[in-house]
C-alpha positions as CSV (number, residue, x, y, z in Angstrom):
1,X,-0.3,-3.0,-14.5
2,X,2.0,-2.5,-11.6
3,X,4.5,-5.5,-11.0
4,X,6.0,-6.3,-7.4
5,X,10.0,-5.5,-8.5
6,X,11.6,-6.3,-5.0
7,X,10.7,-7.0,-1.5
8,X,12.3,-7.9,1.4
9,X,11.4,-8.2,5.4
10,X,13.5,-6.9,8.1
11,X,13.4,-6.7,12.3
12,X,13.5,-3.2,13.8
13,X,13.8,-2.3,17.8
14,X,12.4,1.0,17.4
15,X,14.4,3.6,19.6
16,X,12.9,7.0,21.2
17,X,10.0,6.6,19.7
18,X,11.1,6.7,15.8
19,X,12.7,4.2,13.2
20,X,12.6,4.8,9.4
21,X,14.4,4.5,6.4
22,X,17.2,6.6,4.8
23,X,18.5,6.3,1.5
24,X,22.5,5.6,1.9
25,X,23.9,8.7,0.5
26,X,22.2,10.4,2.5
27,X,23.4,11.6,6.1
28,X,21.0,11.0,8.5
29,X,20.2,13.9,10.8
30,X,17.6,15.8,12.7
31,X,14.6,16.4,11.5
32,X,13.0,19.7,11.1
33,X,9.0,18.2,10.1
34,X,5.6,18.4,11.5
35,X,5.6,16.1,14.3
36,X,1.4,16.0,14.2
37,X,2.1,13.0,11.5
38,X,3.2,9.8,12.3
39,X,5.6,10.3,9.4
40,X,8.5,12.5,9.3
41,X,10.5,13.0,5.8
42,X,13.2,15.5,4.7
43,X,15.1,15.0,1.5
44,X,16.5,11.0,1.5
45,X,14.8,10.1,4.6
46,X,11.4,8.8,6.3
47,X,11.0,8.6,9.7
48,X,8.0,6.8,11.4
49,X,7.1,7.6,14.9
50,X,5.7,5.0,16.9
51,X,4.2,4.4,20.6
52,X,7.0,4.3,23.1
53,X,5.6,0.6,24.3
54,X,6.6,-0.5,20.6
55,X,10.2,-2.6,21.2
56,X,9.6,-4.7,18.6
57,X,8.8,-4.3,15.1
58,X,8.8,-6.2,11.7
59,X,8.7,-4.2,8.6
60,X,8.2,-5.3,4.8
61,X,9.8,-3.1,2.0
62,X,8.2,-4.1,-1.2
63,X,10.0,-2.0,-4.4
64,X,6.6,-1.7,-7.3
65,X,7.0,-0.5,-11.0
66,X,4.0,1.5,-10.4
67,X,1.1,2.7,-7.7
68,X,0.9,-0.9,-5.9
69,X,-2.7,-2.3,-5.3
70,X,-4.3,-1.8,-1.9
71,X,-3.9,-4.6,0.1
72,X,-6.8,-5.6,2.3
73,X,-5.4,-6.0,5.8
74,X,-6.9,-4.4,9.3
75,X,-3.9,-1.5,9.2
76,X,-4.1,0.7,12.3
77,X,-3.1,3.5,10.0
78,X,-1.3,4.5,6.7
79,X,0.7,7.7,5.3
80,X,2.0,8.6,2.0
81,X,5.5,10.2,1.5
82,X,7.1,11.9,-1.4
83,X,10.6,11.7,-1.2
84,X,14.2,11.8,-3.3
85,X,16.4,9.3,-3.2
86,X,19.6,10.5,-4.5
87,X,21.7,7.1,-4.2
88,X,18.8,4.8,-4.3
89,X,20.1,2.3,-2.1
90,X,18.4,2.3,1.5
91,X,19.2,1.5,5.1
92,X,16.9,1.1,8.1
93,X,18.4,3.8,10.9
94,X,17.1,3.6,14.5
95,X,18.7,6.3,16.9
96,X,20.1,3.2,19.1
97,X,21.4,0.8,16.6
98,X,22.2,3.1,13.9
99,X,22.0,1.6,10.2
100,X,21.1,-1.3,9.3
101,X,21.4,-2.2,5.4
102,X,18.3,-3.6,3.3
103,X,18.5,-5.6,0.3
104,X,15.8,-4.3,-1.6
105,X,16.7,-3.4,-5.2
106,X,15.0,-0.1,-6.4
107,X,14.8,1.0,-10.0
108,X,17.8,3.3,-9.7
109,X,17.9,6.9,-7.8
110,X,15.4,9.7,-8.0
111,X,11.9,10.6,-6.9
112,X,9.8,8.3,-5.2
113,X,6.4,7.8,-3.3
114,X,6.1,5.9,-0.3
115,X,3.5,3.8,1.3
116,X,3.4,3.2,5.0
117,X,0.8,1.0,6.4
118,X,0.7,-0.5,9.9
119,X,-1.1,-2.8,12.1
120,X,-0.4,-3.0,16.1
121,X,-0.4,-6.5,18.1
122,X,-3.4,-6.4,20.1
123,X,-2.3,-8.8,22.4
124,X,0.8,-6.4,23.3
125,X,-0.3,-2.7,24.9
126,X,-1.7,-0.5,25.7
127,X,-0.5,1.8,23.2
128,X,-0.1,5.5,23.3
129,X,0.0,7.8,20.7
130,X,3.0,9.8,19.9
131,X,0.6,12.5,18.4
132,X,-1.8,13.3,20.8
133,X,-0.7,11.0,24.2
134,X,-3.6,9.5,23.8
135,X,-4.3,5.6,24.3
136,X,-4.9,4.3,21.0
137,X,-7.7,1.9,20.5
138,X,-6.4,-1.2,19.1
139,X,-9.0,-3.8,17.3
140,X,-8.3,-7.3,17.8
141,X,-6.3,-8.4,15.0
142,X,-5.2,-11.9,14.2
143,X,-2.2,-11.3,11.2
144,X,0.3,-13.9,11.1
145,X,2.6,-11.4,9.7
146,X,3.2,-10.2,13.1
147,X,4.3,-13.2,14.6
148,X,4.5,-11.8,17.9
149,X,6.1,-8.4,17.4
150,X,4.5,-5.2,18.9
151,X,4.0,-3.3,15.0
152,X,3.8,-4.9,11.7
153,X,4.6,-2.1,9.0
154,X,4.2,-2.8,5.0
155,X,6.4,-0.1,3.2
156,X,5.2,-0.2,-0.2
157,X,7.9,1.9,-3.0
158,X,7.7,3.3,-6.4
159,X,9.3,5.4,-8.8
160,X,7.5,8.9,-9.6
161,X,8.4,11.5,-12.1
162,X,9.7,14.7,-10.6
163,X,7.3,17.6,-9.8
């Protein structure tokens, strides 16, 4: 049974059209990836692009022992990443405000998958895809969770055994 190790919440003001996480070892840098997914990972890092009308965000990093549950929630999409994690200590980094340390306690370093799930403010847009430049169609969605922000994004961790 998995067990919830960590979690903690954090404010992001997205900037150009990315924000994501970076383990602190790690330089942050450009990223080579396929930009036809809303996430973007090279080894220690996760980018998430986002519409250009997103300012502000709040995100939830939850730390599991194992494959979380699925939560039940109206998410406007969700990815999966695989990625290393040499120090195993992570930062938010935004191209603006550079890196902002997170709390959130992870079993030590070394390979991990990665849950993205998020849910736009329907009150707040239109938003536009940075995929396809497209309007995105937005269902009404009443989640406390984002208290008013543009993008509520749960960021669910846990430990895998290298491939």
């Amino acid at each position: 049974m998995s067990r919830l190790l960590d979690a903690c919440d954090a404010r992001v003001s997205p900037s150009y059209g990315v924000f994501g996480l970076h383990d602190t070892a790690v330089d942050t840098y450009g990223l080579d990836a396929d930009s036809t997914k809303w996430l973007l990972s090279a080894p220690g890092l996760v980018y998430m692009q986002v519409p250009s009308q997103v300012i502000r965000a709040a995100v939830r990093l939850e730390s599991w022992s194992t494959l979380p549950p699925e939560e039940d929630a109206q998410w406007s999409g969700r990815e999966e990443a695989r990625i290393r994690l040499p120090g195993g200590a992570l930062a938010i980094h935004t191209v603006d405000g550079g890196r902002q340390e997170v709390p959130l306690m992870l079993p030590s370093p070394g390979q991990y998958l990665m849950r993205w799930q998020w849910m736009f403010n329907s009150d707040g847009g239109p938003f536009t895809s940075p995929l396809s430049w497209r309007t995105l169609e937005v269902p009404p969605v009443r989640d406390d969770r984002l208290n008013g922000r543009d993008l509520y994004c749960l960021v669910q961790i846990w430990r895998t055994s290298a491939e």
